[in-house]
C-alpha positions, 0 to 999 in steps of 0.5 A, spaced: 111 447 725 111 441 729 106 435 728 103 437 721 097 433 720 094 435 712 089 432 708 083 432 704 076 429 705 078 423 708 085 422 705 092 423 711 097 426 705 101 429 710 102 426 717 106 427 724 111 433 720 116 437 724 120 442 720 124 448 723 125 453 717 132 458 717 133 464 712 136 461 706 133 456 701 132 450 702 129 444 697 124 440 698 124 434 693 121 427 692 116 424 687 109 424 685 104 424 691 110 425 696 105 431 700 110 436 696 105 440 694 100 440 700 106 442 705 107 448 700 100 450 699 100 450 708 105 454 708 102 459 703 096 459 708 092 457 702 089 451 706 089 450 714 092 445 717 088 439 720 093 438 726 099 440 728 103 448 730 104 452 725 107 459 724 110 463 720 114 468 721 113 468 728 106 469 727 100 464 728 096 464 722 089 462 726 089 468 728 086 473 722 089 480 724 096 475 723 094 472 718 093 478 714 101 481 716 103 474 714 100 474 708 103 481 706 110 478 708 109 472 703 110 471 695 107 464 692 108 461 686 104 454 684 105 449 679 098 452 676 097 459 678 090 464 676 091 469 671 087 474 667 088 473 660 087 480 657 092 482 662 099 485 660 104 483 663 106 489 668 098 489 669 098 482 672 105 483 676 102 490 679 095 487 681 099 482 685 102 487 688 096 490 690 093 484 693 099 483 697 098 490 699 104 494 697 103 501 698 100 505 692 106 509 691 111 503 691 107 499 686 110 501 680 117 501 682 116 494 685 113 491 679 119 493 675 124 492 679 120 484 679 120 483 671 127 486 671 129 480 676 126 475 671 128 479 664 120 480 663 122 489 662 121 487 654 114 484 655 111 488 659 106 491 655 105 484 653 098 481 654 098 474 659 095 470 653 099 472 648 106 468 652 110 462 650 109 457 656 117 458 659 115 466 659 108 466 663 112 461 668 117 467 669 111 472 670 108 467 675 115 468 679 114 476 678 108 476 681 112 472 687 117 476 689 114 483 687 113 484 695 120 483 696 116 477 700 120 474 708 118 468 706 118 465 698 114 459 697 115 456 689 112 449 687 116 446 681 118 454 678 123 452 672 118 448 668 119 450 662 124 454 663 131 453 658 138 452 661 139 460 661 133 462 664 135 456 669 141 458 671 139 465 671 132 463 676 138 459 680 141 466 682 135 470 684 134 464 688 141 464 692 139 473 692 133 472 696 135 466 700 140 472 703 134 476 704 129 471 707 127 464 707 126 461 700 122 454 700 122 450 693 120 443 691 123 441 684 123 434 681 130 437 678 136 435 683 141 440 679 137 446 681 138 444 689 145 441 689 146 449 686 142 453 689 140 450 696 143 451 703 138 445 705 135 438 702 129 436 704 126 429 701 118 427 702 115 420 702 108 418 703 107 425 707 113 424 711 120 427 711 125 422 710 131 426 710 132 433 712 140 436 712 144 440 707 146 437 700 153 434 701 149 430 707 145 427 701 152 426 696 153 422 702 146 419 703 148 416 695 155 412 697 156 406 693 149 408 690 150 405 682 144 408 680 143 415 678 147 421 673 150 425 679 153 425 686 146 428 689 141 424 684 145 418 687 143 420 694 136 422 692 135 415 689 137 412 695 134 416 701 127 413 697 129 407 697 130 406 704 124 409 706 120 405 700 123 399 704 122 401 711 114 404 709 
């Protein structure tokens, strides 16, 4: 993408934003308000653009008839994800599935092989409704990656998740980004020192930073604040961009 504009009603949240993305994972930190989430709902063709280029996979989602492939090729998980109570698990997964327009014959061993990845075999029969916070966020991760999706795109995915199930999600992230691209926005810094080839850091709808994590480490020398290495770069990457806005 190249000159990113993005907003609602009469409010910019994304202005003049470059970003080339490479296969791997990469993650996109930054506080509250920063366009985080406005940037990955573009991505995920949820909203147009107000200005700028934009492709994705190649492709140029103006058009319907690539939108459409797009849309085929992509798996999306918000930070609040619509669901149908009644539903059990597997039934939710495959219905995504559906949507995506897996084939009819694939649909059933796509969902099982999603719910394997995220340890959900145990509850597929389950009802959505009748799930513990931290489970019904890895069933929104399911239905995200039950297409086998060339371009994975997750908004604040560990929320509710233990140290095990993190450390586990971790490990499907580095696995996908082997196979595609991966786009993640975390507040957790752990989760991008572990599992992210590039950082990315917004404020105020910008891109303040963009390099790998050892660039951020970097960023952080003779930073006081802050519980580890790449936190303390976090920390002074905002700093310097409050101080420049």
């Amino acid at each position: 993408m190249s000159g990113l504009r993005q907003g609602y009603g009469d409010a910019l949240v994304i202005r003049d934003l470059d970003l080339d993305l490479e296969p791997g994972v990469f993650g996109l930190l930054g506080p509250n308000g920063a366009g985080k989430t406005t940037l990955l709902r573009t991505l995920a063709t949820e909203i147009r653009p107000r200005a700028g280029r934009l492709r994705l996979l190649g492709l140029d989602p103006s058009d319907a008839a690539e939108l459409t492939r797009i849309r085929r090729q992509l798996g999306f998980l918000p930070q609040r994800f619509g669901y149908f109570p009644g539903f059990t698990t597997r039934e939710f997964v495959e219905y995504s599935a559906w949507l995506r327009e897996v084939p009819d014959e694939d649909v059933g061993r796509r969902a099982r092989a999603a719910l394997d990845a995220v340890d959900l075999g145990a509850v597929a029969a389950k009802k959505l409704k009748a799930l513990s916070g931290g489970t019904l966020r890895r069933a929104g991760i399911a239905q995200a990656i039950v297409n086998e999706p060339r371009l994975l795109i997750l908004d604040e995915p560990t929320a509710g998740l233990d140290p095990e199930q993190r450390a586990a999600f971790r490990e499907l992230l580095r696995r996908h980004g082997r196979e595609g691209t991966v786009v993640v926005a975390t507040h957790l810094v752990e989760d991008v020192a572990a599992a992210c080839m590039q950082v990315g850091v917004m404020y105020a709808g910008r891109l303040v930073f963009r390099g790998t994590t050892d660039g951020l480490v970097a960023e952080g020398a003779g930073q006081s604040q802050g519980d580890s290495p790449i936190e303390r770069g976090y920390i002074s990457v905002l700093q310097r961009a409050r101080a420049q806005a």
